[in-house]
C-alpha positions in Angstrom: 40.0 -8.9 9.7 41.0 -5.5 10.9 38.5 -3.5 8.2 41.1 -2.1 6.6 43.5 -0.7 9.7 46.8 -0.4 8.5 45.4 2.3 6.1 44.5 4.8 8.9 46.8 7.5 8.2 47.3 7.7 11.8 48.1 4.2 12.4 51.5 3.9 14.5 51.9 -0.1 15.4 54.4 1.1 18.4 51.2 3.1 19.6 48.4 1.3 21.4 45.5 3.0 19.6 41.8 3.5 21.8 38.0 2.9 21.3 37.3 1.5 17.6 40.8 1.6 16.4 42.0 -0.7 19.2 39.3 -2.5 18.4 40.3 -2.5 14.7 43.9 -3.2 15.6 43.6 -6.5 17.8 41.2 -8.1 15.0 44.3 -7.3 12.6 46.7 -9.0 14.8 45.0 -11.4 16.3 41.7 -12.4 14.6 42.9 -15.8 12.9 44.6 -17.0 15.9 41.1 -16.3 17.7 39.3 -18.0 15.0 41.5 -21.1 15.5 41.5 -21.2 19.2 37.7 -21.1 18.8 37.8 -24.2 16.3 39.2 -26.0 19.3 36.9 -24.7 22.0 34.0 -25.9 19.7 35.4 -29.3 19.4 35.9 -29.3 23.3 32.0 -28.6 23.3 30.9 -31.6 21.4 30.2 -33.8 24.2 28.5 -31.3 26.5 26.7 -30.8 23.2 25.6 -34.5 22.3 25.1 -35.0 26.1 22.3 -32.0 26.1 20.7 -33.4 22.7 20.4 -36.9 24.0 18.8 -35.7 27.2 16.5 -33.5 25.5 15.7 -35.8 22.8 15.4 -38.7 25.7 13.1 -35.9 27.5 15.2 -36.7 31.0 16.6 -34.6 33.4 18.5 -37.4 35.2 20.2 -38.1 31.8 20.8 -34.2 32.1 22.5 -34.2 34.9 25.9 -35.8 34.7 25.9 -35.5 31.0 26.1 -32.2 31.7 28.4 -32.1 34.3 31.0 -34.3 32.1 30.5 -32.5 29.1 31.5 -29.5 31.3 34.1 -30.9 33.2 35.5 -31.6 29.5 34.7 -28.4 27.9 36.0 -26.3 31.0 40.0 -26.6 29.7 39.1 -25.4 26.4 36.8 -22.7 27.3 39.8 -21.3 29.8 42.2 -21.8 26.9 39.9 -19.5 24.6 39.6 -16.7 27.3 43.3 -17.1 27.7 44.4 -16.7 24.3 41.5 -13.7 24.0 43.3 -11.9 27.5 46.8 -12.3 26.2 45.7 -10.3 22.7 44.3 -7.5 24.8 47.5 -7.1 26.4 49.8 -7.8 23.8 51.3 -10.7 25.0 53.9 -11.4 22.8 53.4 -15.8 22.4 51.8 -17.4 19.7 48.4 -18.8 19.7 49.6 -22.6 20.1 52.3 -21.8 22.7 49.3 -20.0 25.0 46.8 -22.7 24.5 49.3 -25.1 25.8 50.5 -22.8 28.1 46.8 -22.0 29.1 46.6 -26.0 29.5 49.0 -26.9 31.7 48.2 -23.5 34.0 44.8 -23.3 34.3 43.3 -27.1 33.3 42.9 -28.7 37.1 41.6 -25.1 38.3 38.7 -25.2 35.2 37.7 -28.6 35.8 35.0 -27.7 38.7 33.5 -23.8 37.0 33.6 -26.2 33.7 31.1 -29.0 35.4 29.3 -25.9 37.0 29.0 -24.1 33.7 28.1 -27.1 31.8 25.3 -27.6 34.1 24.0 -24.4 33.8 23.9 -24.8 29.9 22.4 -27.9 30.1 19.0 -26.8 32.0 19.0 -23.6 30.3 18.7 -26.3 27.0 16.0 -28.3 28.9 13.7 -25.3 29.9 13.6 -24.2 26.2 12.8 -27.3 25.2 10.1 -27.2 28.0 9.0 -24.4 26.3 8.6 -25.6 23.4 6.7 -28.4 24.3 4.3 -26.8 26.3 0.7 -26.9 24.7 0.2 -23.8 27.1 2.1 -20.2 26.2 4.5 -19.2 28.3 3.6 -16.2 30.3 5.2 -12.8 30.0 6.8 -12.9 33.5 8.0 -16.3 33.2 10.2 -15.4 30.0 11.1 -12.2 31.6 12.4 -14.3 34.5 14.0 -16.8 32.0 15.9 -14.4 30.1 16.7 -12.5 33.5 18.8 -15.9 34.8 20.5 -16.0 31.7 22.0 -12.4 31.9 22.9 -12.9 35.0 24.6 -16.4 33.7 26.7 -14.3 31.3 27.2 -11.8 33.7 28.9 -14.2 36.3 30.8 -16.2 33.5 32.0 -13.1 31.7 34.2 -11.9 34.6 34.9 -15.1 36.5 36.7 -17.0 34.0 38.7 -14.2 33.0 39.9 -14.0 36.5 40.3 -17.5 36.0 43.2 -17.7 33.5 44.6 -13.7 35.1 45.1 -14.8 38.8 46.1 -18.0 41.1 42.9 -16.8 43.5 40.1 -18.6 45.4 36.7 -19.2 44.1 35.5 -17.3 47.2 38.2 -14.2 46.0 36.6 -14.3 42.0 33.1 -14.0 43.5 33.6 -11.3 45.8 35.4 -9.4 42.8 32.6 -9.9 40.5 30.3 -8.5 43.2 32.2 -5.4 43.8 33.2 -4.8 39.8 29.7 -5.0 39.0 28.5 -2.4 41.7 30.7 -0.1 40.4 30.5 -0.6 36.6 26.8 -1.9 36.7 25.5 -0.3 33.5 28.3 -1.5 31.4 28.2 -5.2 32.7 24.4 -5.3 32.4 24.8 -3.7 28.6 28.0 -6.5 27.8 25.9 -9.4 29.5 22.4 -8.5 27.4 24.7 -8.2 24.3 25.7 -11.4 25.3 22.4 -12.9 25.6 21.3 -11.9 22.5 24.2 -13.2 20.4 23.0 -16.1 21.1 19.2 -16.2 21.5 19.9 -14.9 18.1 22.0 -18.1 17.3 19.7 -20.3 18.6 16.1 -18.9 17.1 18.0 -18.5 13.2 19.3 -22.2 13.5 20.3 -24.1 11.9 21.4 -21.4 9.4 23.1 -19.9 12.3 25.2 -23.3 13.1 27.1 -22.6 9.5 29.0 -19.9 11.1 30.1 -21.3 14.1 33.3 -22.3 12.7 33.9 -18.8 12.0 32.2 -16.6 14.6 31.4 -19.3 17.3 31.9 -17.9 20.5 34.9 -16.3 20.0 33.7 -13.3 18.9 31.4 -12.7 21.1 33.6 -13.5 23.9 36.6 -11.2 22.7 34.2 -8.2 22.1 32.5 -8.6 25.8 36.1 -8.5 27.2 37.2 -5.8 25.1 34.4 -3.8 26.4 35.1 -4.2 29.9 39.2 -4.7 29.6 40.2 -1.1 30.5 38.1 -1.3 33.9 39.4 -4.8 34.7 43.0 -2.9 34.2 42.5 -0.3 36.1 40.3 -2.5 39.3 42.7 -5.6 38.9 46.0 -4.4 37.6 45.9 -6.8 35.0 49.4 -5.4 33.0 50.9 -4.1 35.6 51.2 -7.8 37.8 52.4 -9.2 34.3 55.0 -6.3 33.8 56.3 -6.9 37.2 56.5 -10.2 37.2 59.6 -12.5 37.1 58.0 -14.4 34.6 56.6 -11.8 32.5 53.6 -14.0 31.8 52.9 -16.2 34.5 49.8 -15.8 36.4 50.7 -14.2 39.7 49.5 -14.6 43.3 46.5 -11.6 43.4 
């Protein structure tokens, strides 16, 4: 998993390495705990999953609605645990994978329930409008995609850093938002690069299915998740203090009041 790190001729493991060899490094250490974690965040997504199918397959948005919305409300606990788990690698948390996730459970499941429905919703007509799209006997016109595919970077631009926030700090929704806002203005270019990468992971997984659905289990969202964070993980230090508030607290990995 870590292409070969441990043979760098530089590589000290009591040195936190930068750029492509930290990125080498936490898929060394952590890369089967993340593929695990993502295992269960997939099974968490089954129902938002069937729940989007059936509407679409029953062609009704009032079907859509709270299908969605429970299939998110479901999904949110596992999507926080993934994040989580992803968060505590890039600071070198020192617990296991399963002691996290349950740990991630019991911290941050009530607080996921509501961006979970929210997120699940926002999945769910994104899936409708394609399949819109595909029904349509008229093309689509250029402006109408470009605004499509506009909504959905900014989808992965909003989800990227609130859940993250999410499973960092005991904040208000109002207090995530107004972080996202200001993070963005400042690092604008990189969170417009990590949200397009994001979108096209998976326009990618969606256009190349189902041959694409056979790595799931092994890619999933995981990756794609952990390598957005990564990118954006030493500015979220630096604006948010991440590992410092963990250092200093008397809990050494409890979330802490922000």
């Amino acid at each position: 998993m870590g292409l070969f790190v441990h043979e760098d001729l530089y590589y000290n493991p009591e040195v936190r390495p930068v750029g492509f060899n930290r990125y080498k490094q936490l898929l060394s250490l952590y890369g089967s705990s993340w593929i695990k974690l993502n295992l269960l965040t997939v099974v968490g997504a089954i129902p938002l999953a069937a729940g989007i199918g059936y509407s679409i397959l029953s062609s009704s948005i009032l079907l859509l609605i709270p299908l969605s919305l429970l299939g998110g409300i479901i999904w949110g606990p596992f999507l926080a645990g993934l994040y989580d788990g992803i968060l505590r690698g890039l600071r070198d948390a020192p617990e296991s994978w399963w002691t996290a996730w349950r740990k991630s459970w019991r911290q941050n499941a009530w607080d996921s329930l509501l961006p979970g429905a929210g997120i699940g919703l926002l999945i769910g007509m994104y899936a409708f409008m394609a399949a819109l799209f595909w029904w349509s006997t008229v093309p689509q016109t250029p402006g109408t995609i470009a605004l499509y595919l506009f909504s959905g970077t900014l989808f992965f631009l909003l989800t990227t850093l609130y859940w993250s926030q999410l499973v960092l700090f005991r904040q208000s929704a109002l207090n995530r938002i107004r972080n996202i806002i200001l993070f963005t203005a400042k690092y604008f270019w990189r969170m417009a690069g990590v949200a397009i990468l994001q979108l096209a992971y998976f326009v990618i997984f969606v256009l190349f299915a189902p041959w694409t659905l056979l790595r799931i289990p092994f890619l999933g969202v995981w990756y794609i998740t952990f390598l957005s964070q990564f990118l954006i993980y030493e500015q979220m230090n630096k604006e948010l203090g991440i590992e410092e508030k963990f250092q200093t607290s008397p809990f050494n990995a409890e979330r802490n009041q922000k």
